[in-house]
N, C-alpha and C positions, 0 to 999 in steps of 0.2 A: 263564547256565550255559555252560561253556565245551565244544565239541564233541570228540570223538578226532582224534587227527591223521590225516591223510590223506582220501580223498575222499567223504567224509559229509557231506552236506548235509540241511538239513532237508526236508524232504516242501512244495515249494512255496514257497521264501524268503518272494518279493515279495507271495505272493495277499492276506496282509492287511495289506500294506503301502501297497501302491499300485496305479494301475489292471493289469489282465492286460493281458499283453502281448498281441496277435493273433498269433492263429498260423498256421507258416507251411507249404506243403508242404516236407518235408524231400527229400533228395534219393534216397532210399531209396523215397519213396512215388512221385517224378515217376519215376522208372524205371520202378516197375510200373505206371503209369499211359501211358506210352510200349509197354512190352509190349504191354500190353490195348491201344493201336490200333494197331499193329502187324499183330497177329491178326485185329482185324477188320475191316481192309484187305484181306487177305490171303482170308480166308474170301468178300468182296463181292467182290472182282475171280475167284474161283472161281464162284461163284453167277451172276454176268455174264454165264461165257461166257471162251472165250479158246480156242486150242490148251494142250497139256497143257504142249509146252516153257515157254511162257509162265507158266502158275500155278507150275510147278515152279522156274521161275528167283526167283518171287517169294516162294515158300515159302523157298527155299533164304536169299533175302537177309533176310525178315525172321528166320528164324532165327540169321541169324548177327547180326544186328542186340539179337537179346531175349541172344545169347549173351553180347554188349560189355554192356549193361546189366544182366543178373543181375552179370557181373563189378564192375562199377562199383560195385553198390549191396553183395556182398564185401566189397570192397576199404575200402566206408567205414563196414561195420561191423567192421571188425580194427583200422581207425583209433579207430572210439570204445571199443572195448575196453583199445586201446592207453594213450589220453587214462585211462582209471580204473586202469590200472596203474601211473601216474606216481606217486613220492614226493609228497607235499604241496610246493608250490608257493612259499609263503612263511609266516608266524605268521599266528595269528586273527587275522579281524578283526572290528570294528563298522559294522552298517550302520544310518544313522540316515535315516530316509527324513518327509520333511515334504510335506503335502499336503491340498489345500484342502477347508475342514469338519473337519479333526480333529486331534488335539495329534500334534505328533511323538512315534515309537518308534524304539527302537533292538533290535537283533536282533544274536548274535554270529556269526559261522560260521568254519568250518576253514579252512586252504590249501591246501587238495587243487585238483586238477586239476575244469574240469569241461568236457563236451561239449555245442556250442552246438549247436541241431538244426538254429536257421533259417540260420548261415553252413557249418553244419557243419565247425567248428573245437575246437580242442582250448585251453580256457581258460585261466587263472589266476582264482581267486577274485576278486579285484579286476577282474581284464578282463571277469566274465563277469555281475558286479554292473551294472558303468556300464554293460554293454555291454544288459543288460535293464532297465536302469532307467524308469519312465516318463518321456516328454518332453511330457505335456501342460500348459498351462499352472496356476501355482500348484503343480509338483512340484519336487520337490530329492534326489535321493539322495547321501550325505556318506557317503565309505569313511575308515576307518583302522584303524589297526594296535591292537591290544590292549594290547601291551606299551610305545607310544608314549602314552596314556593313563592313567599309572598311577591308581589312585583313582574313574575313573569310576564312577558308578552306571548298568547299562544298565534298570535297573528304573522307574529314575523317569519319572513320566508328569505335566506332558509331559518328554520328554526333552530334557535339555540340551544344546548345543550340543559336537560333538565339541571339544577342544584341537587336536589335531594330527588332521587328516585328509591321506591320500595322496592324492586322487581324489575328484572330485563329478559328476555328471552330472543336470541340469534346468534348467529355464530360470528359478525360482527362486532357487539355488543363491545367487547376488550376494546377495539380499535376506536370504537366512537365516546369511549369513555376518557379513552389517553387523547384527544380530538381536541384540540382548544375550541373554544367559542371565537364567532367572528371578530373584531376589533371594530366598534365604531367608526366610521370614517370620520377625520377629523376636519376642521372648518380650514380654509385656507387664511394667512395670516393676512393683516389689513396693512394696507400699503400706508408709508409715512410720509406726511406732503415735506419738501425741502425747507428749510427755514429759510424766512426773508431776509432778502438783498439789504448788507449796510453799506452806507455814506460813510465815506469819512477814514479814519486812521479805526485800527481796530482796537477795541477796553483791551486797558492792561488788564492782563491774569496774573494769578497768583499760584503756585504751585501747591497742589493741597499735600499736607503730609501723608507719608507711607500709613494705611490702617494695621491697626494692632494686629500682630499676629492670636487669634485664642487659642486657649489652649484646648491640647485634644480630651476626649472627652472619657470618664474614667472605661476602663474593662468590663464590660459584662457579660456575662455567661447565660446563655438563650436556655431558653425554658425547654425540657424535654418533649417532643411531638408529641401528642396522642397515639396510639398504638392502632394504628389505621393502616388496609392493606387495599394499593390501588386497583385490584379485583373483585371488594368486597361488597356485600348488598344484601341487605337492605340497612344504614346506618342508626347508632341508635340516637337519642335526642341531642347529645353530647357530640356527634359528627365520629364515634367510632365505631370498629366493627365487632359482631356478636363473634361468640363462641358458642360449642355445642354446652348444653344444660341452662345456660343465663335463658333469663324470663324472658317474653317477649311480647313485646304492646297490644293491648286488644285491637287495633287494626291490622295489625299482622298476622292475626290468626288463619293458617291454614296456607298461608305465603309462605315458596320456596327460594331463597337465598345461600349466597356466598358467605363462608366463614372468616374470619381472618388469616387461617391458616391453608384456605383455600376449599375445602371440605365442603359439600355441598347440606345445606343444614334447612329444614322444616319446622317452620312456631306449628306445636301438636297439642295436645290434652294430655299430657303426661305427672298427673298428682301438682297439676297445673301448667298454664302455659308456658314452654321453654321450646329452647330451638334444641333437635335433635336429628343429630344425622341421619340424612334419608340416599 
C-alpha cells in the first residue's frame, strides 16, 4: 500500500523488520542533563561554604552556561521542525530487509524528509533507512525506488529479491544479492484420458517419411556485456555500474553506493552532482 507524499512514515518502520536499534541520548536530553549538573555544582559549592562573591560568580556562570544550552537545545528543535516541513525528498520506496530465522519482507514508505535523533540530522528516506538499518550479522537491508520496480509484489512472503535497488546496508547484503529469487511453483501436468476401444482389424498405416534434416544455423558472435560488477550499487538507467567522477541522478543525491571497481562512492555537490569517493 503505497503511503501519501510527504513526511509520513509508518509508526516504527524497522521494529518488525529487524533488530531495534539502541538508543541514544539525543542532544536535546545531554543539554538538560548538563543543566541539572550545572545546578548542582553550584547549590554544593554554596552548601560548602565560600565568600558570597565566590557563589555569586558561580551562580552567574552556571547561569549563563544553562542559557548557551536551553539555546542549543532551541535551536535543534526549529531544525527538526524544519526537517518535517521539507517537500518529500525523492519517489517511494521499498525496503526489503532479510534476517537470520525468518523469510524476508518488504515494507513501502514515502520521500519525505526524516529527523535522525542519534546524529541529529535531517534525512532523506533512503539516508535514514541504511542509515538505521541493522549491522548484525546475518542482516541485509535492500532500498529502492518503487517506480524502478514496475510489477513487484511487496506482499509476497518470502519476499523476492528487489530488480533494481539504490542502497543496501548489512553485512549480509553480497549473499542475498548472489540469492536467486524463488521459482514459481509449477501446475502439475493434466492427465490424458486413453483413446477409445476399436472393433474390428486395425487401418492400414503408412509409414510417414524421415523429416528433413535443417540446416544449422549461421555463427554468431554475442554482443559484449555491459560493464557491470556483481557488487555494485546503486545501477545506472542502462542497468550498469557508476564510477567515481560520473554524474549522478537527482534522486541519488546524498546516497552512498558501490563502485565498479569496488570503491566505496557518495552522489555530492562537487561543481555538480557526481559520485566521489567517500
Amino acid at each position: 500500500m503505497s503511503q501519501p507524499p510527504g513526511n509520513q512514515y509508518p509508526r516504527q518502520p524497522h521494529a518488525r523488520m529487524g533488530r531495534p536499534r539502541r538508543q541514544r541520548l539525543s542532544k536535546r536530553n545531554v543539554v538538560l542533563l548538563a543543566i541539572g549538573v550545572i545546578v548542582l555544582i553550584v547549590i554544593i559549592a554554596n552548601v560548602s561554604g565560600g565568600s558570597g562573591t565566590d557563589a555569586n560568580k558561580k551562580l552567574s556562570a552556571a547561569s549563563s552556561a544553562a542559557a548557551r544550552a536551553a539555546s542549543l537545545a532551541e535551536a535543534e528543535k526549529s531544525a527538526e521542525r524544519a526537517c518535517g516541513g521539507r517537500p518529500p525528498a525523492s519517489r517511494d520506496i521499498y525496503v526489503r530487509v532479510v534476517k537470520p530465522g525468518a523469510v524476508p519482507e518488504v515494507s513501502q514508505l514515502g520521500g519525505g524528509w526524516r529527523w535522525d535523533q542519534g546524529t541529529g540530522q535531517c534525512l532523506t528516506a533512503v539516508q535514514y533507512v541504511t542509515a538505521t538499518a541493522p549491522r548484525g550479522p546475518g542482516y541485509c537491508t535492500q532500498v529502492g525506488y518503487v517506480t524502478d520496480n514496475p510489477g513487484y509484489d511487496p506482499k509476497a512472503r518470502p519476499a523476492p529479491s528487489l530488480p533494481h535497488t539504490t542502497a543496501q546496508a548489512g553485512p549480509a547484503c553480497a549473499a542475498a544479492a548472489a540469492a536467486p529469487s524463488s521459482p514459481a511453483p509449477s501446475a502439475p501436468p493434466e492427465s490424458t484420458p486413453p483413446p477409445p476401444a476399436q472393433s474390428g482389424p486395425p487401418p492400414a498405416t503408412h509409414a510417414a517419411p524421415p523429416p528433413a534434416t535443417p540446416a544449422p544455423p549461421p555463427a554468431t558472435t554475442p554482443a559484449p556485456a555491459p560493464a557491470t560488477s556483481a557488487g555494485c550499487y546503486p545501477l545506472s538507467d542502462e542497468g550498469t555500474c557508476y564510477r567515481p567522477g560520473e554524474y549522478c541522478r537527482d534522486d541519488d543525491h546524498g546516497v552512498t553506493g558501490v563502485a565498479a571497481n569496488g570503491e566505496q562512492i557518495t552522489c555530492e555537490d562537487n561543481d555538480g552532482w557526481r559520485w566521489e569517493p567517500s
